[in-house]
N, C-alpha and C positions, 0 to 999 in steps of 0.2 A: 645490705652489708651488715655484718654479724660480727661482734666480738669476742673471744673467749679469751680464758685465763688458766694458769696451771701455775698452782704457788705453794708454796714449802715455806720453811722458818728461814732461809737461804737468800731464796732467789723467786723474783715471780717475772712469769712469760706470758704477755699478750699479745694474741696474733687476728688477724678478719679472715674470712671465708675467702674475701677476693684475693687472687691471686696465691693465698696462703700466707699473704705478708705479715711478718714480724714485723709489730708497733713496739716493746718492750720489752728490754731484758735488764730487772733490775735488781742490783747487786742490795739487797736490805741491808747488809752489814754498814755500805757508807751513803745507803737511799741514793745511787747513783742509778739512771736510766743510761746504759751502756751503748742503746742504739740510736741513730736519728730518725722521726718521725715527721709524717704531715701533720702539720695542726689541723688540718680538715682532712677527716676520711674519705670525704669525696672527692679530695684529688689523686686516693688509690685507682680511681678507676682509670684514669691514664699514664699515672705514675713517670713521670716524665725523667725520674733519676733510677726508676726499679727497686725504690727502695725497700728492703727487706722482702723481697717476691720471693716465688719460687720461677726461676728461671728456664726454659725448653721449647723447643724443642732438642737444642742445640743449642748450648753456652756461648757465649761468645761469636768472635765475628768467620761468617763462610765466605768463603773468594777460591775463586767464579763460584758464584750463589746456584749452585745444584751439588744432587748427590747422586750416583748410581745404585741404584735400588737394587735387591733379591733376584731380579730378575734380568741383572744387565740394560736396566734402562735408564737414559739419564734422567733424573726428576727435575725442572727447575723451582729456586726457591725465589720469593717473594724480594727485593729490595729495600730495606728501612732506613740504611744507611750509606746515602750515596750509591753506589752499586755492589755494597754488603748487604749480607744477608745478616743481620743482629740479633743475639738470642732468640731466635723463634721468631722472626719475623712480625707485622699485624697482629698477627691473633696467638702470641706466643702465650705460656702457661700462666704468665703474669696477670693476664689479662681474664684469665676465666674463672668462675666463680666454684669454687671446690666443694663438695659435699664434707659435713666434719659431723665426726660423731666421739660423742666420750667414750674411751675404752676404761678408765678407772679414776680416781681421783690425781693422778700424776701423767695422763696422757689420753693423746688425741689423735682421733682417726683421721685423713682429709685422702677424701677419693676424687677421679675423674676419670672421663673416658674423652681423652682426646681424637678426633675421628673426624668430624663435618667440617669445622674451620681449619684442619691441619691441613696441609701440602704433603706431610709425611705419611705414613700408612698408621692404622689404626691402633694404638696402643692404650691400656688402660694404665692408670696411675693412683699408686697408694703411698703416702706419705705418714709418717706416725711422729711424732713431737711429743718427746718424754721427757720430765725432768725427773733427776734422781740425786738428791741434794745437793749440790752446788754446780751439776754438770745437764746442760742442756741437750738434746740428742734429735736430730733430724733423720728419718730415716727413708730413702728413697726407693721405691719398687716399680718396676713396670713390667707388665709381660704383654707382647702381641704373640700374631696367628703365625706372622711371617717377619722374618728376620728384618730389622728397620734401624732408625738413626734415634739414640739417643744417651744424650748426656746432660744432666741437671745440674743445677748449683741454688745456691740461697745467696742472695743479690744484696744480704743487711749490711747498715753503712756505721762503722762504731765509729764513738769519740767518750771515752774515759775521763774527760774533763767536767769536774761536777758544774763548772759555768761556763760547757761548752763553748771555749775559745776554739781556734783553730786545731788539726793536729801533728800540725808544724812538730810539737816540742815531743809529743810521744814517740819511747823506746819499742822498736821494731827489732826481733829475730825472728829468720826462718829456718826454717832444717836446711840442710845443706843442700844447695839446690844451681842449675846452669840459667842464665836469662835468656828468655825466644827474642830473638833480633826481630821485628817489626818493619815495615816502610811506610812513607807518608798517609800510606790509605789504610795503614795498622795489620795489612795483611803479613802474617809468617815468613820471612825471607829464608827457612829451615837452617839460620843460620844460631846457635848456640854459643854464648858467652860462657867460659868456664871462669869464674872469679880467682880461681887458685892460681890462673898466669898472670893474674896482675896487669893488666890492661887501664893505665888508668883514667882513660876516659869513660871506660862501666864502672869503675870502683865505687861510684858514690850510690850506686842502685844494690851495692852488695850490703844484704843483712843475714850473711850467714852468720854474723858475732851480728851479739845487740848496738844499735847504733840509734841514733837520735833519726825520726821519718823526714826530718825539713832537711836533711844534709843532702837529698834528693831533687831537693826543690832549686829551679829557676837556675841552671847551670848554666845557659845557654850554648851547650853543645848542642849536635845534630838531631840525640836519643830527646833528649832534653823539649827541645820546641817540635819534635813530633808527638810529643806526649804532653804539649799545655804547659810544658814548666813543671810539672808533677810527676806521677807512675802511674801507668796505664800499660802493665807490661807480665809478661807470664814468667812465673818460679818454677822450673822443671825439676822435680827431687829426685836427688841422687838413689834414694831408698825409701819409691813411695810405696811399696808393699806393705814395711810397720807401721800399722794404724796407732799402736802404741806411742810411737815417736812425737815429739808434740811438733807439727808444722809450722805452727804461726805461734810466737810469745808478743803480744802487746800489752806496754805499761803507760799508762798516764802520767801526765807532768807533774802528781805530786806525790809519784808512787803509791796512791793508796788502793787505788783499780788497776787489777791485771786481768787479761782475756787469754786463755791457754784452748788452742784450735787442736783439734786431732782428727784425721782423716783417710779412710781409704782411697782416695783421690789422688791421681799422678802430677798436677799441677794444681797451681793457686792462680788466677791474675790477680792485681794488686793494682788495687786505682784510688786515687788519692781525691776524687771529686773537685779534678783539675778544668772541667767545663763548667760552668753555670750561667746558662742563659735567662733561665725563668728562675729567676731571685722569689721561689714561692715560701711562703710562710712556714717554719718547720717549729718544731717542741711547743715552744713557749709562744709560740709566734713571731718571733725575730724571722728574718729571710734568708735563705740558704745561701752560702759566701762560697767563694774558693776556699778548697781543702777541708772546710766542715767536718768530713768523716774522712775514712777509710773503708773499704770492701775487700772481703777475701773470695774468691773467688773459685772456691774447690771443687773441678773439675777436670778432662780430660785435654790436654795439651789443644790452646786454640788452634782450628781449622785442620785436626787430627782425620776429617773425612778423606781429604787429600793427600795425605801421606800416611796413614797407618795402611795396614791390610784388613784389621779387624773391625772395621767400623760400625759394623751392623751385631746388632742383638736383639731375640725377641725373649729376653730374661734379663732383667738392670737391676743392678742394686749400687747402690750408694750412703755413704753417713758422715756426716759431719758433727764433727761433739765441741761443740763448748763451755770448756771449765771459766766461774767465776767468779775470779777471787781479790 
């Protein structure tokens, strides 16, 4: 396991080979590390929260775990979670160790060719991680022979707090966006929350206006303990086509770290690291708590196999920019 670096007078980005995970994104200006990390790189190799991976086959959670392929046929997918299918299943993208090569002194090449361990059809993957003074840029490609399933994300878990407290207290906007309604098993009920009716049992999940992330927290309504007391829940944008538009605004609790997300991406999920089982040692070494971070989650509407028509492609692109300031 490999580490590189891409740094400017700004900002510097540390990431590993395995799974492509982003270890650090650090703002110089207040020497804040913006992401959360393992204190041991060798618990990337199971990575039991996904932190900072590169995510795929498939983002998020499939139900009923198959897909109908190119060909009219149903594929079955692999189980990880109960009888989900979760980001890529076993041997999702997380998990494999990516070819990286320098393209210049402000960016980095990371290839793969997923095929043997996948359940889906053969596709090759090119990723490029540029920084370009205060703005970080992911950039995602894939092409196969025959049309196939795929949707990436980058799985990094921020916390803006230079002594990492919880991030109860950080300012949360999104672009204007409907919430996917969920059921116990977290599977899409295709049912869409519009915040502008004023429902006020979703109101507190609403960050179209900036609002403080803990007014989300421990509500005890229905949404509320199917999701841990936290958010563990998709933002559908109204106008995900402007990449321009900035999707995600996070501020820390002393205002001095802001994270500005931009995206070609039609949804975020937004999870607040409301499970923690394995209390495993993270930055400094302290152990990983409820609510720790946050994840954005910039991909295509969860479990979109089953209700889009377009689901297959053997040409992907994707980008995620983060500005920080």
């Amino acid at each position: 396991m490999k580490t590189y670096q891409i740094e400017n007078e700004a900002v510097r980005i540390e990431f590993i080979d395995q799974g492509g995970c982003l270890t650090k994104m650090v703002n110089k200006k207040t020497n804040t590390n913006y992401l959360i990390h393992y204190a041991d790189l060798n618990e990337y190799r199971t990575n039991p929260y996904f932190l900072g991976a590169t995510i795929g086959r498939n983002a998020g959670r499939t139900f009923p775990p198959f897909y109908t392929n190119f060909a009219g046929e149903k594929v079955a997918l692999d189980c990880n979670e109960g009888d989900l299918h979760l980001h890529g299943g076993q041997n999702g993208l997380q998990f494999q160790e990516w070819q990286v090569r320098k393209l210049n002194d402000s960016a980095y090449e990371l290839c793969l060719v997923d095929d043997a361990k996948s359940l889906y059809e053969k596709m090759a993957f090119r990723l490029v991680y540029r920084l370009e003074n205060n703005r970080f840029r992911i950039e995602m490609y894939g092409t196969a022979e025959v049309p196939t399933i795929c949707n990436l994300t980058n799985h990094a878990f921020f916390n803006l707090n230079q002594d990492k407290a919880t991030i109860e207290s950080h300012q949360l906007k999104t672009a204007d966006a409907r919430l996917q309604l969920i059921d116990e098993a977290f599977v899409p009920t295709e049912e869409y929350i519009d915040f502008r009716v004023g429902d006020p049992e979703y109101a507190p999940f609403n960050f179209n206006s900036r609002a403080q992330v803990g007014k989300a927290f421990e509500l005890g309504t229905q949404l509320s303990e199917i999701c841990a007391g936290g958010i563990d829940l998709a933002y559908c944008f109204e106008e995900p086509n402007n990449p321009e538009v900035a999707k995600i605004e996070l501020t820390g609790e002393a205002e001095t770290n802001k994270l500005v997300i931009r995206s070609n991406q039609e949804a975020c999920v937004i999870y607040t690291a409301n499970k923690v089982a394995a209390r495993v040692p993270i930055n400094d070494g302290k152990r990983m708590t409820k609510y720790q971070g946050i994840t954005f989650e910039m991909q295509r509407m969860p479990n979109y196999v089953h209700e889009a028509t377009d689901y297959l492609t053997d040409d992907y692109y994707a980008f995620t920019e983060y500005e920080i300031l």
